[in-house]
N, C-alpha and C positions, 0 to 999 in steps of 0.2 A: 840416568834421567837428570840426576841434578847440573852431570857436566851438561849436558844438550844445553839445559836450560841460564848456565852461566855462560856457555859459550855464545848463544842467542843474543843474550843478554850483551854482551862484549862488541858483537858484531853491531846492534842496533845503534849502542853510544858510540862506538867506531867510526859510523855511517852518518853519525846526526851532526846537524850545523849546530853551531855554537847558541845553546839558549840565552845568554845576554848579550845582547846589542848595544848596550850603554850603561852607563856606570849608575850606581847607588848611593842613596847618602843614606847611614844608618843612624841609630841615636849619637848622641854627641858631637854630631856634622860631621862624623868619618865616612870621608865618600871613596869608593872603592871603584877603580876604574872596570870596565868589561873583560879588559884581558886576562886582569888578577881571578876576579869570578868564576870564571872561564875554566879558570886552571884548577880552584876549586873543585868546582862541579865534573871535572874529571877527572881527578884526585880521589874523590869519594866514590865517583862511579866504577872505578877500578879496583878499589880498594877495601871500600867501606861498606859498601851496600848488598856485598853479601852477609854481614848479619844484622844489619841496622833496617835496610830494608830500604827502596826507594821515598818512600818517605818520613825515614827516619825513626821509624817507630818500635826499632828491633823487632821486627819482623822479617827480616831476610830470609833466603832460602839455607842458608848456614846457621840460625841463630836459635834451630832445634833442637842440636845436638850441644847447646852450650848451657853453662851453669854458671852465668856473673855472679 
């Protein structure tokens, strides 16, 4: 069940247009252009968001079976 649902999971962000269209200014006036973001946000979604969870809050579907 869990692979279904990482594999799901895989496919959806595989499939999705890129969620930043333009770039960010953060605190400090560091502005980060959309490609950089970009690459980010698929970094984590491949990576990371099976224990941290889509919104970051370690709740992923791997972050069960773990003991920080």
């Amino acid at each position: 069940m869990r692979l279904l649902a990482i594999l799901a999971l895989v496919f959806i962000v595989g499939c999705e247009k890129t969620p930043f269209k333009e770039s960010k200014t953060f605190a400090g006036g560091k502005v980060v252009d959309a490609h950089t973001l970009n690459l980010g946000y698929t970094t984590y979604m491949e990576y990371c968001v099976q224990c941290h969870g889509v919104k970051g809050d370690g709740k992923g579907v791997s972050s069960k079976g773990l003991l920080p």
